[in-house]
PyMOL commands that place a pseudoatom at each C-alpha (Angstrom):
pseudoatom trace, name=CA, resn=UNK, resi=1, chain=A, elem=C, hetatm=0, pos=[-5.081, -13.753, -12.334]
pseudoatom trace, name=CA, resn=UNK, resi=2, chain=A, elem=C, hetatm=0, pos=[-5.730, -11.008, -9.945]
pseudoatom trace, name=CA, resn=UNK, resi=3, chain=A, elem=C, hetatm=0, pos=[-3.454, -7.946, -8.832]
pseudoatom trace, name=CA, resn=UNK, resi=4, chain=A, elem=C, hetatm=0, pos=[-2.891, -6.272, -5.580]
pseudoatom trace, name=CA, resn=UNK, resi=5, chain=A, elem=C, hetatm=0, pos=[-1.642, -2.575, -5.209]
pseudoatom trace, name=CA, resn=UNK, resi=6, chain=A, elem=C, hetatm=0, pos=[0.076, -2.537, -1.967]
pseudoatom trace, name=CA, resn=UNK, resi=7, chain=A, elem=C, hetatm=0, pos=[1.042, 1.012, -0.986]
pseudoatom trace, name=CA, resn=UNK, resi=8, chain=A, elem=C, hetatm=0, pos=[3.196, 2.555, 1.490]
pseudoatom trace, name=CA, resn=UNK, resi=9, chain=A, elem=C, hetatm=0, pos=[1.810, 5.367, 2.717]
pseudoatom trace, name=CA, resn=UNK, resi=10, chain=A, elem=C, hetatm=0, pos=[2.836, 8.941, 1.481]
pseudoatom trace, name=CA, resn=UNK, resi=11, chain=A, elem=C, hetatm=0, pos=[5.174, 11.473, 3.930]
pseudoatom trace, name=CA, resn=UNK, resi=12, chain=A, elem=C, hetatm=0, pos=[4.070, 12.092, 6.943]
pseudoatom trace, name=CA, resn=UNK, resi=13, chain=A, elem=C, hetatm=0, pos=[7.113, 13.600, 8.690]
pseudoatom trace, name=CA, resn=UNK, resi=14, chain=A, elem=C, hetatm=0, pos=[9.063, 12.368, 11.493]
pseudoatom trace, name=CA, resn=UNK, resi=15, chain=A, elem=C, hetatm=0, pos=[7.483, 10.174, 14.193]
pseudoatom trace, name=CA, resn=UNK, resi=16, chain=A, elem=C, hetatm=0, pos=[10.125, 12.043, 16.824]
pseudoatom trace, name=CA, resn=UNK, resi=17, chain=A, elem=C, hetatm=0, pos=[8.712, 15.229, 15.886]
pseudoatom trace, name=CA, resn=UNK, resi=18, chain=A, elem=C, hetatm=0, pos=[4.944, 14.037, 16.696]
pseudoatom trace, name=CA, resn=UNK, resi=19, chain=A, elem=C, hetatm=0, pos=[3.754, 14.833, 20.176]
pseudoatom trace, name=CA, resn=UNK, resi=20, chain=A, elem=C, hetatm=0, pos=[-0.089, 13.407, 19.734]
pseudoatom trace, name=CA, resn=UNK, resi=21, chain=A, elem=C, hetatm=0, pos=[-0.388, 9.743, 19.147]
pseudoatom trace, name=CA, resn=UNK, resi=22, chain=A, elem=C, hetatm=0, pos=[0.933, 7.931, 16.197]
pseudoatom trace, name=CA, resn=UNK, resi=23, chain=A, elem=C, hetatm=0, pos=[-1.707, 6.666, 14.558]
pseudoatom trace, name=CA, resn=UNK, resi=24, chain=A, elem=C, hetatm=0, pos=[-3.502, 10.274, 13.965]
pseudoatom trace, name=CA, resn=UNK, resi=25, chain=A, elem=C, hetatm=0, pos=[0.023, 11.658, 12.662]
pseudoatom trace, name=CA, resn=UNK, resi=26, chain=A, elem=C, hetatm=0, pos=[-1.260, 13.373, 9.274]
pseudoatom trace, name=CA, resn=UNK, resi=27, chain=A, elem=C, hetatm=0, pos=[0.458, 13.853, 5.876]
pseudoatom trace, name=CA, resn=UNK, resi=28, chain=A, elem=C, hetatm=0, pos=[3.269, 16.724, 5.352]
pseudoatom trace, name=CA, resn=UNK, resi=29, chain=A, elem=C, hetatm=0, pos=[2.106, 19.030, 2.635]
pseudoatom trace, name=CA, resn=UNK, resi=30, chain=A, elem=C, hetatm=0, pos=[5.277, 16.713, 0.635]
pseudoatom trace, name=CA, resn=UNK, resi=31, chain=A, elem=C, hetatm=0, pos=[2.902, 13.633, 1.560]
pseudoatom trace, name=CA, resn=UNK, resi=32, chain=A, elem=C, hetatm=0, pos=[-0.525, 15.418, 0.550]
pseudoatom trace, name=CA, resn=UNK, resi=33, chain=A, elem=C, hetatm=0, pos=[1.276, 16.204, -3.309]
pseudoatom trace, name=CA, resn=UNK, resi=34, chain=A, elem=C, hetatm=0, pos=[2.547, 12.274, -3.354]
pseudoatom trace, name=CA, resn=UNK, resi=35, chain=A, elem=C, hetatm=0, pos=[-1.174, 11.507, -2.776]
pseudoatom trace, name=CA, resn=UNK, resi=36, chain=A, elem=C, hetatm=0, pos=[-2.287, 13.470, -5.545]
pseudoatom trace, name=CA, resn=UNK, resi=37, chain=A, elem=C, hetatm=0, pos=[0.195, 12.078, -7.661]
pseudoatom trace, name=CA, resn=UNK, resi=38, chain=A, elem=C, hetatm=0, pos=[-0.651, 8.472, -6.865]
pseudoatom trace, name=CA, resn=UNK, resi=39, chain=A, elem=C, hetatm=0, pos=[-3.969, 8.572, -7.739]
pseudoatom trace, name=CA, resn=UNK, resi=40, chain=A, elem=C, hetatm=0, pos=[-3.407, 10.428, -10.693]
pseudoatom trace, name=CA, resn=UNK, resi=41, chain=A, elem=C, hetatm=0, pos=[-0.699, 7.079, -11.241]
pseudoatom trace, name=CA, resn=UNK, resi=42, chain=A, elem=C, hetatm=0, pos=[-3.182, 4.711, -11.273]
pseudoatom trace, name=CA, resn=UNK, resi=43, chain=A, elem=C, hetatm=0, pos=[-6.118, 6.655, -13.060]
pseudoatom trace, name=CA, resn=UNK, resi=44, chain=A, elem=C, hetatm=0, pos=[-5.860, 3.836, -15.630]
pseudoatom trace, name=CA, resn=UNK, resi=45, chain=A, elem=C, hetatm=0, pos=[-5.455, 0.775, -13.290]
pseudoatom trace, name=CA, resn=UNK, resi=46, chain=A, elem=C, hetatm=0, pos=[-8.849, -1.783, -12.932]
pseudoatom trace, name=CA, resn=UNK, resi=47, chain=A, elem=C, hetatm=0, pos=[-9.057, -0.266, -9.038]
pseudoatom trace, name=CA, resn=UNK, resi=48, chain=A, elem=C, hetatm=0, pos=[-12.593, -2.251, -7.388]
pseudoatom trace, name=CA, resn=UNK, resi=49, chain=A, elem=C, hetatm=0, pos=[-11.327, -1.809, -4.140]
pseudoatom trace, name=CA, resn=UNK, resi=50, chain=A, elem=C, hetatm=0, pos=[-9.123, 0.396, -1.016]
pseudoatom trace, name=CA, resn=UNK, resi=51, chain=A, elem=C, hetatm=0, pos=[-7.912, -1.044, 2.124]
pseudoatom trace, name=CA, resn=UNK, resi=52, chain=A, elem=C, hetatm=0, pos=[-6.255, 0.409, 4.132]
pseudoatom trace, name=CA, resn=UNK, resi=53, chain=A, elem=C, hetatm=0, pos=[-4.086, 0.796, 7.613]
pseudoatom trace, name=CA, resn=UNK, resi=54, chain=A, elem=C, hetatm=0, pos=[-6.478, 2.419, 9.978]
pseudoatom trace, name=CA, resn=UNK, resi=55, chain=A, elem=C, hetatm=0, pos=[-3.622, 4.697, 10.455]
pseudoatom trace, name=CA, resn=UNK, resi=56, chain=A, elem=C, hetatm=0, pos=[-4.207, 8.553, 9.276]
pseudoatom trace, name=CA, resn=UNK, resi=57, chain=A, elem=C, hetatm=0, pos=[-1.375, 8.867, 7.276]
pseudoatom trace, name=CA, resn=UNK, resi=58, chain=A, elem=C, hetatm=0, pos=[-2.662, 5.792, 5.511]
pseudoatom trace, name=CA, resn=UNK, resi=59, chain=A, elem=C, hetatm=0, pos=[-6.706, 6.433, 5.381]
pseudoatom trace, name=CA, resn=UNK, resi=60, chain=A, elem=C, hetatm=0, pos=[-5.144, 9.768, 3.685]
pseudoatom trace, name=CA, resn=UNK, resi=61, chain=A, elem=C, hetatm=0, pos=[-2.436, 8.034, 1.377]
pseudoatom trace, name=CA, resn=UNK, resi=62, chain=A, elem=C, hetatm=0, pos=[-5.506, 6.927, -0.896]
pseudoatom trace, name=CA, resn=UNK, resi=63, chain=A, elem=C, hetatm=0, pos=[-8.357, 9.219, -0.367]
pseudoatom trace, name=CA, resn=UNK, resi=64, chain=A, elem=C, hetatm=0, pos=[-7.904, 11.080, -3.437]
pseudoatom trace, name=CA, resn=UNK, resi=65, chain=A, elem=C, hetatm=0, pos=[-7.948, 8.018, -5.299]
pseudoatom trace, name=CA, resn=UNK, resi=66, chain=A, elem=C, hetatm=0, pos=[-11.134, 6.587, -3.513]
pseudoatom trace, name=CA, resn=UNK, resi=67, chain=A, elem=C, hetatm=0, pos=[-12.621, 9.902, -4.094]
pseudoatom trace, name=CA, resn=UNK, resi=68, chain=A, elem=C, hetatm=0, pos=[-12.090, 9.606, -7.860]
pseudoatom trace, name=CA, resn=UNK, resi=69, chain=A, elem=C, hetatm=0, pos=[-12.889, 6.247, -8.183]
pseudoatom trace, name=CA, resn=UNK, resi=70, chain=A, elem=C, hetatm=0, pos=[-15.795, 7.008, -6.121]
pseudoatom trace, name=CA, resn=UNK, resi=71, chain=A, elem=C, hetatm=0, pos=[-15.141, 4.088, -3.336]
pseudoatom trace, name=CA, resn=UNK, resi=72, chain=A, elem=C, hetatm=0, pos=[-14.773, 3.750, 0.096]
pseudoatom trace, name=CA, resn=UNK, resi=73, chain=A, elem=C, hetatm=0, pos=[-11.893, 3.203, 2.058]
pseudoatom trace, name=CA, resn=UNK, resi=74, chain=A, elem=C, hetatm=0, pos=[-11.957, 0.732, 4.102]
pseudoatom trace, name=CA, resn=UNK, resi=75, chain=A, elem=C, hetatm=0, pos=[-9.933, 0.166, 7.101]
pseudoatom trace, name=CA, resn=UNK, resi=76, chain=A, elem=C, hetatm=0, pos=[-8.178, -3.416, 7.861]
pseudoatom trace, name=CA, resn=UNK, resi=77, chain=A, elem=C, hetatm=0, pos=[-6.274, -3.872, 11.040]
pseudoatom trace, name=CA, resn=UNK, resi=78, chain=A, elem=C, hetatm=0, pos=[-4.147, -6.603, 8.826]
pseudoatom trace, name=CA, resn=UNK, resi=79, chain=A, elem=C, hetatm=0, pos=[-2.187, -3.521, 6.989]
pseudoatom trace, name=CA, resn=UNK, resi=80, chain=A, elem=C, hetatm=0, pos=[-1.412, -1.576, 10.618]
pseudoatom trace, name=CA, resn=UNK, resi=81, chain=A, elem=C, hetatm=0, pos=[1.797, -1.186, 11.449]
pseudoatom trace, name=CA, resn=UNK, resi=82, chain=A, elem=C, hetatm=0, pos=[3.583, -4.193, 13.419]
pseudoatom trace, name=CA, resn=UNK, resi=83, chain=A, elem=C, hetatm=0, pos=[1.223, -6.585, 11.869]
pseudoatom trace, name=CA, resn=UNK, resi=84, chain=A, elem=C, hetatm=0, pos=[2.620, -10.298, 11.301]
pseudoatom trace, name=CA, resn=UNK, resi=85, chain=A, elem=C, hetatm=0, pos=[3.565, -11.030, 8.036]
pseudoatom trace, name=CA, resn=UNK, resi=86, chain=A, elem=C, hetatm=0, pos=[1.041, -14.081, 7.782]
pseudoatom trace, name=CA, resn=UNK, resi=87, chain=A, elem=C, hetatm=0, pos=[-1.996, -11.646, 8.409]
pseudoatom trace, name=CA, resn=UNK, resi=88, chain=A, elem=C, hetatm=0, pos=[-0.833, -9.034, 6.072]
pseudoatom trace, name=CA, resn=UNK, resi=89, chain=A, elem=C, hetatm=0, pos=[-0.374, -12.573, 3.294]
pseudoatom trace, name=CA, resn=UNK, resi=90, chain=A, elem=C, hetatm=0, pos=[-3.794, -13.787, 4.112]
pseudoatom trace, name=CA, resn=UNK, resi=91, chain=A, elem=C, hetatm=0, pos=[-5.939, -10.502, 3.312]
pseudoatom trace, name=CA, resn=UNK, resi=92, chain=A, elem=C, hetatm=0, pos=[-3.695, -10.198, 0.160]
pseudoatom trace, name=CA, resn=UNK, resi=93, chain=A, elem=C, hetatm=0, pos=[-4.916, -14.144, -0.602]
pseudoatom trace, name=CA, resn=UNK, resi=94, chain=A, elem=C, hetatm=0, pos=[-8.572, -13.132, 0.540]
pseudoatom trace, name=CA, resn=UNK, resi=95, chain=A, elem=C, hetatm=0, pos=[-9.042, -9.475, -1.727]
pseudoatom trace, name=CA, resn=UNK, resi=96, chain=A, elem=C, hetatm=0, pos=[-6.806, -10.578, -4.743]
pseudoatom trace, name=CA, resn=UNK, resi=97, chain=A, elem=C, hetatm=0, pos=[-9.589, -12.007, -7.047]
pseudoatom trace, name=CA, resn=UNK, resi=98, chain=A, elem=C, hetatm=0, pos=[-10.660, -8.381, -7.789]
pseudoatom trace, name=CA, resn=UNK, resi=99, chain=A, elem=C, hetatm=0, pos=[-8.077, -5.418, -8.361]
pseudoatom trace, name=CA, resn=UNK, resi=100, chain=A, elem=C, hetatm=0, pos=[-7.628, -3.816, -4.889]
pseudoatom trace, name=CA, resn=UNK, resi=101, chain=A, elem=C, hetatm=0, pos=[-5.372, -1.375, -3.090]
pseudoatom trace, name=CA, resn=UNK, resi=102, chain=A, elem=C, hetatm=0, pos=[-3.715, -1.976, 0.054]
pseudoatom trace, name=CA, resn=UNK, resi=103, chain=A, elem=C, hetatm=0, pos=[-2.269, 0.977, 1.806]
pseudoatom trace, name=CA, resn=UNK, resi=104, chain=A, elem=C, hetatm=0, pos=[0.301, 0.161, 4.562]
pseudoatom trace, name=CA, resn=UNK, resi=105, chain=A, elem=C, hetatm=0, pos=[3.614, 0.967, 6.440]
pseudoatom trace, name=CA, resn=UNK, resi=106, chain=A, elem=C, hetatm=0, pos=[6.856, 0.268, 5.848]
pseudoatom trace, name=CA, resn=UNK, resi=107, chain=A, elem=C, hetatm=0, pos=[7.465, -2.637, 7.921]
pseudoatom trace, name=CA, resn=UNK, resi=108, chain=A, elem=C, hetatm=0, pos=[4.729, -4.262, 6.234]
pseudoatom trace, name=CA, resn=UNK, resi=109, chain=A, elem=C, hetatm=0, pos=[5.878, -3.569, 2.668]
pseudoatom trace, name=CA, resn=UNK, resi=110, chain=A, elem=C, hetatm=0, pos=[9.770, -4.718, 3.988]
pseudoatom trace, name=CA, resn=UNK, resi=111, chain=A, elem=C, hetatm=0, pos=[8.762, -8.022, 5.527]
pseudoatom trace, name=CA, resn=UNK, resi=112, chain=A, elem=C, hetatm=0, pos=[6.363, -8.783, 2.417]
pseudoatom trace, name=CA, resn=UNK, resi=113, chain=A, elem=C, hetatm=0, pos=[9.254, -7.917, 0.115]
pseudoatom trace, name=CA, resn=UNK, resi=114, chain=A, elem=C, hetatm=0, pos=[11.623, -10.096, 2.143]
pseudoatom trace, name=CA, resn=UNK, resi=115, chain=A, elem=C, hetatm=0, pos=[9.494, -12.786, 1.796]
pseudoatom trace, name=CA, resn=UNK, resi=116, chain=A, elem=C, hetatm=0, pos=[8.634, -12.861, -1.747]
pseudoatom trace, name=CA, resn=UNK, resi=117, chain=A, elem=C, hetatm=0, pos=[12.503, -12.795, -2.459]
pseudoatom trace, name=CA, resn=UNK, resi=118, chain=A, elem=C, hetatm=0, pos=[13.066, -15.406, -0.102]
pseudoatom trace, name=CA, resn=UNK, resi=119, chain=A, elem=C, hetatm=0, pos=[10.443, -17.661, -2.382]
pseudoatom trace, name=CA, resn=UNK, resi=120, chain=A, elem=C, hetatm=0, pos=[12.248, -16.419, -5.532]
pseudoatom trace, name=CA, resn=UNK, resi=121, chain=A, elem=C, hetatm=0, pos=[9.489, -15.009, -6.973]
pseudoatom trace, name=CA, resn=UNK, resi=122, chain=A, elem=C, hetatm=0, pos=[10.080, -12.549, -9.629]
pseudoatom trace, name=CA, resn=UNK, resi=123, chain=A, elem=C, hetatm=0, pos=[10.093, -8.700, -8.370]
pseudoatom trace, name=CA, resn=UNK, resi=124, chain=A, elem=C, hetatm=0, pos=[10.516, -5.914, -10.742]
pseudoatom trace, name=CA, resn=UNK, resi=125, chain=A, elem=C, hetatm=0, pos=[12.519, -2.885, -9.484]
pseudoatom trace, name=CA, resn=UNK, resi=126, chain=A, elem=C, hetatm=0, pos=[14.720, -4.579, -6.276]
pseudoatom trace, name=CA, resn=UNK, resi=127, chain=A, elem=C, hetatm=0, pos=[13.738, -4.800, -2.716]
pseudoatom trace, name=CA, resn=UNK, resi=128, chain=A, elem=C, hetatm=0, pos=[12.788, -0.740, -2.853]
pseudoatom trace, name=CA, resn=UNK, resi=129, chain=A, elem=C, hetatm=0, pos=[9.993, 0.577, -0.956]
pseudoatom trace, name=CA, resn=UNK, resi=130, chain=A, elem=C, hetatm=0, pos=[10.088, 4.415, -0.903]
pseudoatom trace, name=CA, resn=UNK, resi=131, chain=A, elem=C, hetatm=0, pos=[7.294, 6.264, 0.523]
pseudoatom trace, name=CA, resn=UNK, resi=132, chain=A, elem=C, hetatm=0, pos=[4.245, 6.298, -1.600]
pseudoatom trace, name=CA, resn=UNK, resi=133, chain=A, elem=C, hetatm=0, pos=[5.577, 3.904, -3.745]
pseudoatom trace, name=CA, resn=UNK, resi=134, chain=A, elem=C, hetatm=0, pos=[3.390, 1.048, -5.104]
pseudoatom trace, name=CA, resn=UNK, resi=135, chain=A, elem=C, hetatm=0, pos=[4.196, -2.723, -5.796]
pseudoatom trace, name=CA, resn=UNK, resi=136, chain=A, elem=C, hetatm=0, pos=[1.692, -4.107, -8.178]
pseudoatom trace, name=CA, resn=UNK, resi=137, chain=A, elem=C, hetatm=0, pos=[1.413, -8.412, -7.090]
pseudoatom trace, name=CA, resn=UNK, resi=138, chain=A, elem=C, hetatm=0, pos=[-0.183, -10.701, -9.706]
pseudoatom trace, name=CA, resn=UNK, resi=139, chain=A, elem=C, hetatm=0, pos=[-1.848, -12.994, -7.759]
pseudoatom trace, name=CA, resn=UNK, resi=140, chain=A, elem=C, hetatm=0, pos=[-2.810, -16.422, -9.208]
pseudoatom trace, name=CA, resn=UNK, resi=141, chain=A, elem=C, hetatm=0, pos=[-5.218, -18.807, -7.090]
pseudoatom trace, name=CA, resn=UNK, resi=142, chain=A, elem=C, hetatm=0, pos=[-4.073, -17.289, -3.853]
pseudoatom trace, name=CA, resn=UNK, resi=143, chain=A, elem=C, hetatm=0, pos=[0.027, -17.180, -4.914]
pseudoatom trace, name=CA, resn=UNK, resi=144, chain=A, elem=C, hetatm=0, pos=[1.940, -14.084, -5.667]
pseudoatom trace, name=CA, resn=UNK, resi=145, chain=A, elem=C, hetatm=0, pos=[3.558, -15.056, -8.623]
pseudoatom trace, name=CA, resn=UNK, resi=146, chain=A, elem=C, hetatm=0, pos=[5.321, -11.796, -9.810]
pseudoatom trace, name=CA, resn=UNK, resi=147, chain=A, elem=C, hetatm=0, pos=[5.610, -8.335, -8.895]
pseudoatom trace, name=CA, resn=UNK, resi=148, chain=A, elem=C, hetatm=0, pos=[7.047, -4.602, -10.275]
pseudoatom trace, name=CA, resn=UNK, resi=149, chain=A, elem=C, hetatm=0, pos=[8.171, -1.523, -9.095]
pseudoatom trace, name=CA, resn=UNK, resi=150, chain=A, elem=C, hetatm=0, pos=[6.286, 1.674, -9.225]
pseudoatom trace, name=CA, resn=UNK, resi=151, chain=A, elem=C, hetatm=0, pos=[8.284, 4.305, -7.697]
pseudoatom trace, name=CA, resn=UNK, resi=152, chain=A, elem=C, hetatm=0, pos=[6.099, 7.066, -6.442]
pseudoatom trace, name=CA, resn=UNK, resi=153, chain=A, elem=C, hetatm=0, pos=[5.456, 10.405, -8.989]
pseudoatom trace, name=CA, resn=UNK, resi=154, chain=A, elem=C, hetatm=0, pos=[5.603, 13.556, -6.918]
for i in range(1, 154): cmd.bond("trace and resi %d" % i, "trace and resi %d" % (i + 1))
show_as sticks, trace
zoom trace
């Protein structure tokens, strides 16, 4: 059985207030501490892999814990925001045989969530998605089978 870590992205303050375009719109200083404190979560965790949205806010989500794992992060246009459920499904299918983290938005996260619930399978911690949270999947064959809450630290 493998796991997915499928991360929303940390703070990042309020789209309104962004002039520039959206996908360069950094972490808040909040956002840069939740970082921290996620990879400093999952210190322990098998980690062999980080995707992620090409998004800033994302790419920056998880580069402290790339940097201490000493991986790369790669980018996936299947996390980006407004991405169809069935893409975002697939790459979890396609990465799952090895531990990997999948940093995303919130849409992405919601209409995963939605999903899984809607198949009944088991989720640990509600249909909660807070901003640098992280759902851990078991994947078996392909299949989420199960998944549980971590709320995010900072």
């Amino acid at each position: 059985m493998g796991a997915a870590y499928v991360v929303r992205h940390a703070k990042a303050g309020d789209r309104s207030d962004w002039t520039g375009d959206d996908r360069m719109r950094p972490l808040t200083k909040s956002g840069r501490r939740q970082a921290q404190a996620l990879a400093d979560m999952l210190e322990d965790e098998p980690i062999d892999k980080i995707l992620s949205s090409g998004y800033l806010r994302c790419v920056q989500t998880v580069a402290s814990l790339a940097k201490s794992r000493g991986l790369p992060v790669e980018t996936a246009d299947e996390l980006a925001e407004g991405t169809p459920l069935s893409d975002a499904l697939r790459l979890i299918e396609k990465v799952a045989d090895r531990p990997t983290v999948l940093c995303t938005h919130g849409d992405v996260v919601a209409d995963l969530l939605y999903h899984l619930d809607e198949r009944r399978v088991p989720l640990e911690g509600g249909l909660v998605f807070a901003k640098c949270s992280t759902w851990v999947l078991d994947v078996d064959h392909g299949d989420i089978v199960g998944g549980r809450y971590l709320p995010p630290s900072a």
